[in-house]
C-alpha positions, 0 to 999 in steps of 0.5 A: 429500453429501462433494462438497458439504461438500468444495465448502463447504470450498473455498469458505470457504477462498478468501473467507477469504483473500481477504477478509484480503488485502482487510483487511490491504490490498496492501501489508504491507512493502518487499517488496511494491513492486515489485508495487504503483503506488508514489510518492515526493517527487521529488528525496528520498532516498527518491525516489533508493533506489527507483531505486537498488533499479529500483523503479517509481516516480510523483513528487509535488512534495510529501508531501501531493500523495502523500498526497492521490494515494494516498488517491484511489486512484491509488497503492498505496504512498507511499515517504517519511520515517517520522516525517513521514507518521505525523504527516501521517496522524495529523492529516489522513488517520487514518481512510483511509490506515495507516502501515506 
């Protein structure tokens, strides 16, 4: 009876975890992207620290080229100015991408 309860417990535990990793998705902050498939606009500054910081990286000609790869499911991560994707995200992907 203890072994099944012990079992039970165990098996709680890792749905639990597994399920928030799933909810809180793979990316939580920078420390995350050298982990991930990340993109970025090509030739922006962005673009150019990630590769300072040896952060793989895709290249996109534009943000919603990125926007549009990562809603697909192609990239984990979208490296780009703040302010922008918030209102990009905002206006075209609100219910499928999250800015973090």
């Amino acid at each position: 009876m203890g072994s099944i309860i012990a079992i039970a417990v165990f098996t709680a535990g890792v749905t639990s975890v597994l399920t928030v990793t799933q909810m809180e998705g793979m990316v939580q902050g920078e420390s995350d992207l050298g982990t991930v498939r990340v993109g970025a606009v090509r030739n922006s500054s962005t673009a150019s620290y990630l590769d300072s910081t040896h952060i793989r990286h895709q290249d996109f000609a534009t943000v919603q080229q990125g926007l549009d790869t990562l809603r697909a499911g192609k990239i984990d991560a979208l490296v780009h100015d703040k302010p922008l994707l918030g209102w990009l995200v905002g206006q075209n992907y609100g219910a499928s991408l999250q800015v973090l």
